[in-house]
Structure formats: C-alpha cells, structure tokens
GUPATI-521340 format. One record per atom (N, C-alpha, C, CB): residue number from 1; residue in three letters; atom name; z, y, x. Coordinates in Angstrom, 3 decimals. Glycine has a CB too. Layout:
<pts>
<NUM; 'ala'; 'CA'; <Z; Y; X>>,
...
</pts>
This chain:
<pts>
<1; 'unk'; 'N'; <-17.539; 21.146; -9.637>>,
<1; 'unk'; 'CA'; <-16.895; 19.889; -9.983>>,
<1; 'unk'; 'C'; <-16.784; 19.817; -11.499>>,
<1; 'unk'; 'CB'; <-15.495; 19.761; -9.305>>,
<2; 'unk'; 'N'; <-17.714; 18.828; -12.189>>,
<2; 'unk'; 'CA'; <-17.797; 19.159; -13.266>>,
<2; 'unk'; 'C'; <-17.414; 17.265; -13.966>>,
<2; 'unk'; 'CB'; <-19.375; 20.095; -13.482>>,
<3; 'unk'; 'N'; <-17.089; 17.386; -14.975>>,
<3; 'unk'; 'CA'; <-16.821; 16.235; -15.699>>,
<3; 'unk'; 'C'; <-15.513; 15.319; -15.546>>,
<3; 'unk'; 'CB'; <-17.865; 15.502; -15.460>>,
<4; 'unk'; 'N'; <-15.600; 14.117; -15.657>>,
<4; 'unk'; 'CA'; <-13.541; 13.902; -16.009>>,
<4; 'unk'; 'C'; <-13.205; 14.106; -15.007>>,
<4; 'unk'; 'CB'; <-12.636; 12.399; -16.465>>,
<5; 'unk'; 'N'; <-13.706; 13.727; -13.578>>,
<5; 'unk'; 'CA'; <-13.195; 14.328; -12.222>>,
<5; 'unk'; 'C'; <-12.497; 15.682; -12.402>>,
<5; 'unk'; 'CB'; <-14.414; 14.542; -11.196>>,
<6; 'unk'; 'N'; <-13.385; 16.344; -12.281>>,
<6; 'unk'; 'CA'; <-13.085; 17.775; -12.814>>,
<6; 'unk'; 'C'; <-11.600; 18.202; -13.471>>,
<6; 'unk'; 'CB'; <-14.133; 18.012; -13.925>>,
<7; 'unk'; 'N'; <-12.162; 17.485; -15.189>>,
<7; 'unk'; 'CA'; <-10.712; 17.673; -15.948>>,
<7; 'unk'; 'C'; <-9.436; 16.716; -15.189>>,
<7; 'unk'; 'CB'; <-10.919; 17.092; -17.738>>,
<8; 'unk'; 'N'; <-9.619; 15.674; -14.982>>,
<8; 'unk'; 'CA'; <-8.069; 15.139; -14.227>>,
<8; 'unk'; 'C'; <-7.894; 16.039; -13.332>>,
<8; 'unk'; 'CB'; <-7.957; 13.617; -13.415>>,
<9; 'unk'; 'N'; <-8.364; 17.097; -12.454>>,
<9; 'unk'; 'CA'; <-7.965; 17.348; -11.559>>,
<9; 'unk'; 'C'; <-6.990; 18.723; -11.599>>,
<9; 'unk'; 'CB'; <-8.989; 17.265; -10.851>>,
<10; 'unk'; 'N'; <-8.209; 19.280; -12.574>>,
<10; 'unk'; 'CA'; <-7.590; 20.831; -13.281>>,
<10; 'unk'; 'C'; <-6.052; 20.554; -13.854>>,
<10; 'unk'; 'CB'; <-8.702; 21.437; -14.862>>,
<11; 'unk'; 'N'; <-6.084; 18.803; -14.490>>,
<11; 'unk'; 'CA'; <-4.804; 18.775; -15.778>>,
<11; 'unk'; 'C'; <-3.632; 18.255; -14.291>>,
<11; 'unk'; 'CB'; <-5.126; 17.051; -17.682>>,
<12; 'unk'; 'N'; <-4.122; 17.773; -13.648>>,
<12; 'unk'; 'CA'; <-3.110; 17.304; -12.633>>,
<12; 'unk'; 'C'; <-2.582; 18.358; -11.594>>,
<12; 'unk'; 'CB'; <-3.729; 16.167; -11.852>>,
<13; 'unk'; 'N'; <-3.229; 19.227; -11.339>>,
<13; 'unk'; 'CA'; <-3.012; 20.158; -10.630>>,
<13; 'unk'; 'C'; <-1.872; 21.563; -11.883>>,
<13; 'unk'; 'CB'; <-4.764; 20.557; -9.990>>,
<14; 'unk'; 'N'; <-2.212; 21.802; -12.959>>,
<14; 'unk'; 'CA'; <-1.475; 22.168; -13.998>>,
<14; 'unk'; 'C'; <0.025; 21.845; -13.932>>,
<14; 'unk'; 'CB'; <-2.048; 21.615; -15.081>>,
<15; 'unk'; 'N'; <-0.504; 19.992; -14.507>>,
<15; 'unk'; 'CA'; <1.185; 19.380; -14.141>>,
<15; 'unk'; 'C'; <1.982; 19.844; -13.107>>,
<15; 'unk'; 'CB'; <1.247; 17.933; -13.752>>,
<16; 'unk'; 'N'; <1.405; 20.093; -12.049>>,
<16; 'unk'; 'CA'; <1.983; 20.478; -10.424>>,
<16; 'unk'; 'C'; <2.056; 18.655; -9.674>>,
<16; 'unk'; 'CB'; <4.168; 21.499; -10.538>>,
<17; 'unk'; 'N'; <1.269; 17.758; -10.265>>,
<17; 'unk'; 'CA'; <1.275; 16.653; -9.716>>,
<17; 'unk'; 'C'; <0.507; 16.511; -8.745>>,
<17; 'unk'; 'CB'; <1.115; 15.853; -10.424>>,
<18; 'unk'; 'N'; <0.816; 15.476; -7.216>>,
<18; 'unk'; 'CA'; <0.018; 15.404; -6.296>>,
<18; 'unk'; 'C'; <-1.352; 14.221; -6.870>>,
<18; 'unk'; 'CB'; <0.963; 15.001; -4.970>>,
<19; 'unk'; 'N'; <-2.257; 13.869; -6.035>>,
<19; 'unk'; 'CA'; <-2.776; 12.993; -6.457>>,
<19; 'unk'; 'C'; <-1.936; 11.799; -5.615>>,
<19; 'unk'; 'CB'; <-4.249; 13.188; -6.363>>,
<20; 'unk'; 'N'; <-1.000; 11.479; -5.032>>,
<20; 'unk'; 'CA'; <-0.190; 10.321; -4.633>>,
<20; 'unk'; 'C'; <0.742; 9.873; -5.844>>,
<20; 'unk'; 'CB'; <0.687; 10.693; -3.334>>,
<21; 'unk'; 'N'; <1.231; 10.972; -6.687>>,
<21; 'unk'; 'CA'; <2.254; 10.917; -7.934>>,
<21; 'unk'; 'C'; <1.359; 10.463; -8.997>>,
<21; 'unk'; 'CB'; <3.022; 12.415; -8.369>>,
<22; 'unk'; 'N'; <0.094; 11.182; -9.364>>,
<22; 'unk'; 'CA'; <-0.761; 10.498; -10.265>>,
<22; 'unk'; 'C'; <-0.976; 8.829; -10.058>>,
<22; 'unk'; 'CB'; <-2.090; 11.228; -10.144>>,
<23; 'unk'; 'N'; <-2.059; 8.803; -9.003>>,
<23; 'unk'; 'CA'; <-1.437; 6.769; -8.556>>,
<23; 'unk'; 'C'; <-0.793; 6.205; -8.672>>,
<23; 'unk'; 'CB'; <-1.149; 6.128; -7.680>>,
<24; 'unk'; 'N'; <0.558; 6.835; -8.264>>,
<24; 'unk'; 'CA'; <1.672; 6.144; -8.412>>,
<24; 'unk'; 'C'; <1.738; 5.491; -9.927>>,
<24; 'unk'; 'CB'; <2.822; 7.081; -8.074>>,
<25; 'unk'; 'N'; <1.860; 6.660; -10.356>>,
<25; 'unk'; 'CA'; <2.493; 6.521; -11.921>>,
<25; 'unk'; 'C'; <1.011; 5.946; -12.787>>,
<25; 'unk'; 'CB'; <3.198; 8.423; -12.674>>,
<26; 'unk'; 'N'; <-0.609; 5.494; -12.210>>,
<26; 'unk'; 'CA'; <-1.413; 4.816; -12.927>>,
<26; 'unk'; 'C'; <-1.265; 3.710; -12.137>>,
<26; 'unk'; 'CB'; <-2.723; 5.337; -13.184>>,
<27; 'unk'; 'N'; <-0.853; 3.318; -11.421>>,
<27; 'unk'; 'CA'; <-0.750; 1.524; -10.315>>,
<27; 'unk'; 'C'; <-2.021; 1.664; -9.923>>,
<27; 'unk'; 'CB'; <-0.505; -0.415; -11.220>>,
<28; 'unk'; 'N'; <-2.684; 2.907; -9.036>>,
<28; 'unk'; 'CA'; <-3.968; 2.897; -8.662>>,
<28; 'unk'; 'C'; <-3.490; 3.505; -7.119>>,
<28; 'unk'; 'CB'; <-5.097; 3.821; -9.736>>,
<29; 'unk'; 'N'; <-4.649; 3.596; -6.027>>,
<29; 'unk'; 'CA'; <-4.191; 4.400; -5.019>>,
<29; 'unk'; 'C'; <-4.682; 5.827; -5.144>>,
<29; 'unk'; 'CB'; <-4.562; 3.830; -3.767>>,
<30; 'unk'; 'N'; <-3.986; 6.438; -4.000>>,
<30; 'unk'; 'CA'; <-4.434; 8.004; -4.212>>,
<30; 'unk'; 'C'; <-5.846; 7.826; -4.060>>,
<30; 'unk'; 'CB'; <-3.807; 9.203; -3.081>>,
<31; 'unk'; 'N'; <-6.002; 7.055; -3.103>>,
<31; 'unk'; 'CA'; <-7.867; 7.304; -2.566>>,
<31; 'unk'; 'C'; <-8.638; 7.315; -3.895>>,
<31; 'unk'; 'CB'; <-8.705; 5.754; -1.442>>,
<32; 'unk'; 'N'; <-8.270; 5.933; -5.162>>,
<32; 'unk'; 'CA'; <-8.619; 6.151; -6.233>>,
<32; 'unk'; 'C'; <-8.799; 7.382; -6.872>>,
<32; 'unk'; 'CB'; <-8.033; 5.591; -6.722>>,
<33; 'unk'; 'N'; <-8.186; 8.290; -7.028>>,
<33; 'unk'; 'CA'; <-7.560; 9.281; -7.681>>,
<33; 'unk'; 'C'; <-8.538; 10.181; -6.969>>,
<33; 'unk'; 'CB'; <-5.921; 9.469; -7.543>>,
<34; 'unk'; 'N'; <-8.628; 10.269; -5.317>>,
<34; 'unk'; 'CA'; <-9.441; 11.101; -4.785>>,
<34; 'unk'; 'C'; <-10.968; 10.957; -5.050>>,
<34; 'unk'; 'CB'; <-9.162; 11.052; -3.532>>,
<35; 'unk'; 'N'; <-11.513; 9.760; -5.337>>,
<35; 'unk'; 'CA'; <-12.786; 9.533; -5.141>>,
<35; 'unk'; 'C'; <-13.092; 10.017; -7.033>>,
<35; 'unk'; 'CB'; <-13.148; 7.703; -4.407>>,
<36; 'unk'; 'N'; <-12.435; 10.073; -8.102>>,
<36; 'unk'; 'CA'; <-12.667; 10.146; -9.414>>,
<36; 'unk'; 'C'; <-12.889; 11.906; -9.442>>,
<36; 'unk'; 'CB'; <-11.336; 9.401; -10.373>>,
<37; 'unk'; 'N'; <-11.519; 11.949; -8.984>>,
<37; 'unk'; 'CA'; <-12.005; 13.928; -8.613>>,
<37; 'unk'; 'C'; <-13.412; 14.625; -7.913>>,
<37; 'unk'; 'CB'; <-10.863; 14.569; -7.354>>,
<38; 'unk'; 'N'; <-13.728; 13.843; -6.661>>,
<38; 'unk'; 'CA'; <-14.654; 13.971; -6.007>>,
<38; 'unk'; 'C'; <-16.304; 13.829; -7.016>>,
<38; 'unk'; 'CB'; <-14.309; 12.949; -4.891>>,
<39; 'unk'; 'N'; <-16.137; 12.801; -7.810>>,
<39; 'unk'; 'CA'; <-17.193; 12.367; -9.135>>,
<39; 'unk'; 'C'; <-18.125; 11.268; -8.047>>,
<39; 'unk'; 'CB'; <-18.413; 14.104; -10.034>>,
<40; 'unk'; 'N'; <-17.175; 10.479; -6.949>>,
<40; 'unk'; 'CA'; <-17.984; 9.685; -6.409>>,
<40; 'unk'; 'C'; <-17.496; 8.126; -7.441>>,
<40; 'unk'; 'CB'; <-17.740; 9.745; -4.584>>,
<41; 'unk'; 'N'; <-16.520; 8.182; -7.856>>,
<41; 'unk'; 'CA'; <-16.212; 7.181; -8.850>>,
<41; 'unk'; 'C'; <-15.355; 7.427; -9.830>>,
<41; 'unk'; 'CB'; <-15.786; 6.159; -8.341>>,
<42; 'unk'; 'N'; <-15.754; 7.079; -11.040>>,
<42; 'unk'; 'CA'; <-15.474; 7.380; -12.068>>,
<42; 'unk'; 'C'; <-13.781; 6.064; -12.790>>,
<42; 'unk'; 'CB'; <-17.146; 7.367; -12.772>>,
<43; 'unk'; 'N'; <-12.876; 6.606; -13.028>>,
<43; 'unk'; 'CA'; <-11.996; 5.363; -13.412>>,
<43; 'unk'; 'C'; <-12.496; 4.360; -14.691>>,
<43; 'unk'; 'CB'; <-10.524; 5.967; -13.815>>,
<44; 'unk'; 'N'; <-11.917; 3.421; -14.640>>,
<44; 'unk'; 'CA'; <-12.208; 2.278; -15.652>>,
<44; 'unk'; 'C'; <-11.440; 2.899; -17.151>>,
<44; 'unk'; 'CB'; <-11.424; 0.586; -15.010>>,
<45; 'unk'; 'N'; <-12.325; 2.377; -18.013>>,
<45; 'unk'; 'CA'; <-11.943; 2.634; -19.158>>,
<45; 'unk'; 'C'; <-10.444; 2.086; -20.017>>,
<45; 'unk'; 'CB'; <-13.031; 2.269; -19.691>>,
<46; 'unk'; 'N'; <-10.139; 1.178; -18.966>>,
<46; 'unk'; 'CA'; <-9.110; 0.782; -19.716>>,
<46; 'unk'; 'C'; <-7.629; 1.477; -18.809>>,
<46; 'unk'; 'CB'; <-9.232; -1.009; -19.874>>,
<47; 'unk'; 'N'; <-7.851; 2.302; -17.645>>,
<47; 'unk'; 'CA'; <-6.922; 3.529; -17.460>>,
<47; 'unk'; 'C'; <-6.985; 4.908; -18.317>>,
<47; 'unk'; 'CB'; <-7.122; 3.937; -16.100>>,
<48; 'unk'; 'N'; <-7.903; 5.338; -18.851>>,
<48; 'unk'; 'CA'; <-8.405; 6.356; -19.689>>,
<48; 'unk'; 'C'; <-7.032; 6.751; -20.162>>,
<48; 'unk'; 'CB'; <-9.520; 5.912; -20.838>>,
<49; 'unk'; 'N'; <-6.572; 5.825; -21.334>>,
<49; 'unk'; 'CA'; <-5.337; 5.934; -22.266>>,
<49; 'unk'; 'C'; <-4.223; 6.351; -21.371>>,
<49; 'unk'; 'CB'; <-4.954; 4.522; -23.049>>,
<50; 'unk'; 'N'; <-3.474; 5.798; -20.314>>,
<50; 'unk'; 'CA'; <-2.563; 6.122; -19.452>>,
<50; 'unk'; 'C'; <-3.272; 7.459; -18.946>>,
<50; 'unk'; 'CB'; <-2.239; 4.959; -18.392>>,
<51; 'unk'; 'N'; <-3.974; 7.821; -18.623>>,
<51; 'unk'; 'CA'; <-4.375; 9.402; -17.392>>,
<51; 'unk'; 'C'; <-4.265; 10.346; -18.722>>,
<51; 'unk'; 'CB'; <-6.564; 9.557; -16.296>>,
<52; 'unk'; 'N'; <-4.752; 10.368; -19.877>>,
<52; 'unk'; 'CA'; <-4.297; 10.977; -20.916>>,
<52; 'unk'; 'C'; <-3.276; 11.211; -21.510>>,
<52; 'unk'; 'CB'; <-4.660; 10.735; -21.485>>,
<53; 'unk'; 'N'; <-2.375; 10.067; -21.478>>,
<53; 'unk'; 'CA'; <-0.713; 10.661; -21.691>>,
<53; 'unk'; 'C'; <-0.104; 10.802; -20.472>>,
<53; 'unk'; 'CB'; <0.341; 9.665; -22.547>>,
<54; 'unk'; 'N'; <-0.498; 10.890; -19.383>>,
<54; 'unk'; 'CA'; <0.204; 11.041; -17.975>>,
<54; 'unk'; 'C'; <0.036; 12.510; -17.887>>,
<54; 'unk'; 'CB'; <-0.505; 10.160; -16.606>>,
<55; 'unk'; 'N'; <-1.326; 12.817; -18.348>>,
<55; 'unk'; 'CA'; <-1.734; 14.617; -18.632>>,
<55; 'unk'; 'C'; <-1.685; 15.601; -19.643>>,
<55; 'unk'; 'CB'; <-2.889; 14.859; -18.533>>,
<56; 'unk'; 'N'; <-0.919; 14.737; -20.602>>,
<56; 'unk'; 'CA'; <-0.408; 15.133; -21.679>>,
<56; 'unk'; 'C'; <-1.785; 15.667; -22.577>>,
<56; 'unk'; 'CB'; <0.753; 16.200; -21.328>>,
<57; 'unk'; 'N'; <-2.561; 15.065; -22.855>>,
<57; 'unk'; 'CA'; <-3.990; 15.134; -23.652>>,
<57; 'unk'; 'C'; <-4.356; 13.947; -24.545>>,
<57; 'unk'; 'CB'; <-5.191; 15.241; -22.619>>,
<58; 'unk'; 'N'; <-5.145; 14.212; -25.356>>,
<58; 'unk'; 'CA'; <-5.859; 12.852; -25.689>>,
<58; 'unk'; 'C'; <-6.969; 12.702; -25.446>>,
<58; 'unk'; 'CB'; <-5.886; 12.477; -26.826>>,
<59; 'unk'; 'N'; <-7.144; 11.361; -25.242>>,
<59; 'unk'; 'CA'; <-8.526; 10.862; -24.278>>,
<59; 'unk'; 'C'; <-9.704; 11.720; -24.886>>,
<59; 'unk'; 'CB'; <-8.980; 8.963; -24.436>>,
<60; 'unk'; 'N'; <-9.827; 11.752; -26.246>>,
<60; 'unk'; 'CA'; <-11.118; 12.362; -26.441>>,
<60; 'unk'; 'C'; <-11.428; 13.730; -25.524>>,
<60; 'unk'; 'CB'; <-11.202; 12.694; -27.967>>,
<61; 'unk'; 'N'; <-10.327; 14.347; -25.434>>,
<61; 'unk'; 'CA'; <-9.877; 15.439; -24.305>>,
<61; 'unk'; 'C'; <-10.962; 15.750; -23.048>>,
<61; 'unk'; 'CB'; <-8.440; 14.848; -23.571>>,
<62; 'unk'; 'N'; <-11.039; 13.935; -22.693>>,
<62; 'unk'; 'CA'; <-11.683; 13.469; -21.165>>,
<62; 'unk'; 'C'; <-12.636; 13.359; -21.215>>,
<62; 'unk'; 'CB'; <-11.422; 12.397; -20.488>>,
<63; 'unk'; 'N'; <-13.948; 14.296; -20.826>>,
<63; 'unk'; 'CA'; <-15.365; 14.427; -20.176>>,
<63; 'unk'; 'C'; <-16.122; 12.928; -20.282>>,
<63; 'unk'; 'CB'; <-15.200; 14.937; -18.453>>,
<64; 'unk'; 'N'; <-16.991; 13.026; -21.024>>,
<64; 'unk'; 'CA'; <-17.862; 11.620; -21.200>>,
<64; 'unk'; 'C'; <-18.297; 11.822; -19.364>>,
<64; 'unk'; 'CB'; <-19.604; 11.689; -22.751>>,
<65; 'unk'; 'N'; <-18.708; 10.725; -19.025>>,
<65; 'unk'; 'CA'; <-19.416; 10.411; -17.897>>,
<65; 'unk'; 'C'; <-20.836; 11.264; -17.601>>,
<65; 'unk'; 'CB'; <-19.666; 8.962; -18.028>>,
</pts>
C-alpha cells in the first residue's frame, strides 16, 4: 500500500483514529476514507489541507498521486 492512501492510513492509525472519526471530522464517509486507503480513489484536492492538519502534517507531507 503505497502512496497518500498509504500515508493517511499509517498517520491515522498513529493518531489512534478510526476511519469513521477521520470522516467524521473531513464531512466525508468512512467508505470515502476506505476506498483512498485502499488506492481505489484518491481524495479531492481541496480536502488535502484539512487531512493534513487533521494528521498533524503538512500537505507537502502527502504522496503525489
């Protein structure tokens, strides 16, 4: 599992956050959250900024596509 999937998952799992608490707190669903980890879909660029301070990183942080 390689790329931002990847890193959100490593930084969310760190936090001790579920992927239901991540959603929550981006106004996305978990399934969202599941399918970005998975690298079957990638999130929109204009969540980037929020998943980066939600993971305490900065975006540059987050795996180009």
């Amino acid at each position: 599992m390689n790329g931002i999937g990847g890193k959100i998952k490593e930084l969310r799992n760190k936090k001790g956050m579920t992927q239901e608490t991540l959603a929550e707190a981006l106004g996305v669903t978990a399934q969202a959250v599941s399918k970005w980890e998975k690298g079957i879909n990638s999130p929109d660029i204009s969540v980037l900024r929020d998943i980066a301070n939600i993971l305490g990183i900065s975006v540059d942080m987050l795996p180009s596509q």
